[in-house]
N, C-alpha and C positions, 0 to 999 in steps of 0.2 A: 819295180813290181815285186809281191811277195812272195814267197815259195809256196805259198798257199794256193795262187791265184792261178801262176805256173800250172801247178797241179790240178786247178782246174780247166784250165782251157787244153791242157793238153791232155786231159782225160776225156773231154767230148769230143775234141778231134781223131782221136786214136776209135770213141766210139763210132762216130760219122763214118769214118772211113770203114771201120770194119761193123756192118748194121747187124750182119749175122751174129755176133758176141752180146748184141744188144737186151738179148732176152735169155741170154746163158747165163753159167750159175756165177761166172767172172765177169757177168756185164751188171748182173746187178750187184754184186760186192762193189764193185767200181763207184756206182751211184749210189750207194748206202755212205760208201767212204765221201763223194762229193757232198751228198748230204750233210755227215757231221762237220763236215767243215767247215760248210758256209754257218751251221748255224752256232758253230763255236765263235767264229770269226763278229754276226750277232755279237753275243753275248758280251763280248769284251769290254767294256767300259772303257771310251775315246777322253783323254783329256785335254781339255779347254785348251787351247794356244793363248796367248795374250792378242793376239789380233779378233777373237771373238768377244772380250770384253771389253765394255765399254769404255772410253778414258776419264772419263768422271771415275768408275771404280777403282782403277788400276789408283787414282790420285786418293781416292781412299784408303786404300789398304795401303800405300804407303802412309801416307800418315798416322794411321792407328799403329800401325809396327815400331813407329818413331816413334812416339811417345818417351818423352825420358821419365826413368825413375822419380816417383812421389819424394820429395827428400826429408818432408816430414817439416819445410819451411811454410807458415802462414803467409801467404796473399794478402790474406784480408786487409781493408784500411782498419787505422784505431780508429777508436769513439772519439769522435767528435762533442760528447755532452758534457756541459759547462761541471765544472768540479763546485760542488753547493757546500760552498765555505759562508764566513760569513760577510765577505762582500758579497757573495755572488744573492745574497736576502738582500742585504741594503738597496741592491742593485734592483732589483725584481720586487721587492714588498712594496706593495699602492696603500697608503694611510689618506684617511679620507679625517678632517675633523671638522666638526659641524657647531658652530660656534657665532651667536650673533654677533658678536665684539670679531670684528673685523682686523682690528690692530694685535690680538692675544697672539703672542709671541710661538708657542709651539710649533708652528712651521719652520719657521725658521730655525729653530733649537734643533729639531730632527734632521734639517737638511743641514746643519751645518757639522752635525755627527754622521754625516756621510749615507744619511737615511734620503736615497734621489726624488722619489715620488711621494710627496707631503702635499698636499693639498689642506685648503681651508674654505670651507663656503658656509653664508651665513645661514640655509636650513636646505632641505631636504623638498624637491617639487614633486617626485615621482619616486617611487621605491624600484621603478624600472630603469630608472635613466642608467645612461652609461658609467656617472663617475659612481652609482652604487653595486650597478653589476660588477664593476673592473675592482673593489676596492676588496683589501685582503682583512685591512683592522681600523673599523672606526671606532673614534676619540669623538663620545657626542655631551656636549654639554645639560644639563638637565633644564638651565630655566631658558627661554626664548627663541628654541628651535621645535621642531615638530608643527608650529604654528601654520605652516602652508599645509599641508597636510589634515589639517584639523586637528589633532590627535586634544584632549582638553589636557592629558596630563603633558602636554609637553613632550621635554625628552623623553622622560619615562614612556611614554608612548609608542617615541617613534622605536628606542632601544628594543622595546615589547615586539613592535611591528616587525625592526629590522631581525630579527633571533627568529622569528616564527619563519620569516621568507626563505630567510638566507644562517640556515643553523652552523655552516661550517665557518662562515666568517667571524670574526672577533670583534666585540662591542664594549667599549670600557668607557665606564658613567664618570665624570665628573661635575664638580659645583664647586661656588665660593660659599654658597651655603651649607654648613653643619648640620639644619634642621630640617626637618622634612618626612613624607611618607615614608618610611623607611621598610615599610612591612609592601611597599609596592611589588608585583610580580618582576618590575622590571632589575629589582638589583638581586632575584633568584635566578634568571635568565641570562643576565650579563654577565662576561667574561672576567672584567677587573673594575674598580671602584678606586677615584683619585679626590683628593681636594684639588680644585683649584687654581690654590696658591701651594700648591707643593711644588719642592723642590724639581728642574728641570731633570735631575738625575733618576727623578722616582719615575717621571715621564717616561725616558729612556729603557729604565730597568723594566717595566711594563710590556714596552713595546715589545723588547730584547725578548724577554721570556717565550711571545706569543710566536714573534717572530723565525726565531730559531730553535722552534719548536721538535722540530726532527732533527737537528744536530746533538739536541741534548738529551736523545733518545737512542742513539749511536752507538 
């Protein structure tokens, strides 16, 4: 018990027994002094024990206190995004070429330079289908495609059509013929212009340009 409390009980006992002090000028100094006591006593701010918190916090605040020092090491994982060299185009570029002549070797000249996704189909059904939404660079021939479609000019036509649809894709004209509309809108709109019979390397270099068009912008 504290010296306080002492001091209180044994100052209403001392007043109990003597009542006549009770209303003298040392009975109420007595209870003036009980007074301040208790209400210092009040006043005091009690602190917490660890048994009034809960053990969820107690698990708390030791954790936060443990924390070690940030050392200034990244966590982070690296990137994981493919390094866009020029396999990584050959690997990813979709060439669509659209050519009645079924046997015209260009497919296989692309894929055997390591170009993966070369396709050839002999015309065009839908400007929606899939192998034209998925393709990055079509190689369209100018005479005997466009035909499903209607187009009258042909290639010319369809190259016209495809550039209006789809402007961010690449459209490169060629022919065995030399002569021709030449003033058509389709070879102001077209990306590149090939003969035919030109060499497979000129094919390539073509591609190459469109291709790796952001490498050579680096």
């Amino acid at each position: 018990m504290s010296e306080e409390s002492n001091l209180i009980i044994n100052s209403i006992s001392y007043l109990s027994n003597n009542k006549e002090w009770l209303f003298s000028g040392v009975g109420v100094t007595i209870l003036s002094v009980i007074a301040l006591t208790v209400i210092n006593n009040k006043k005091k701010p009690t602190e917490p024990s660890l048994d009034s918190f809960p053990v969820q916090n107690i698990i708390n605040l030791t954790n936060t206190n443990s924390n070690e020092p940030n050392t200034g090491t990244s966590t982070s994982k690296p990137s994981t995004e493919p390094v866009k060299d020029e396999e990584f185009y050959k690997n990813t570029t979709k060439i669509l070429i659209v050519d009645d002549e079924i046997k015209f070797k260009l497919p296989k000249i692309f894929k055997s330079a390591g170009w993966v996704h070369s396709k050839l189909i002999k015309d065009i059904d839908s400007l929606d289908s899939p192998d034209v939404k998925e393709t990055d660079i079509f190689f369209i021939d100018v005479q005997g495609v466009g035909v499903s479609l209607g187009f009258k000019d042909e290639g010319l036509g369809l190259v016209e059509a495809l550039k209006e649809k789809y402007p961010s894709k690449k459209v490169i004209i060629y022919s065995v013929v030399s002569q021709g509309d030449r003033f058509h809108n389709a070879f102001n709109v077209c990306d590149g212009q090939l003969s035919k019979d030109a060499d497979p390397y000129q094919f390539q270099r073509v591609l190459e340009k469109f291709a790796f068009s952001e490498l050579n912008h680096e």
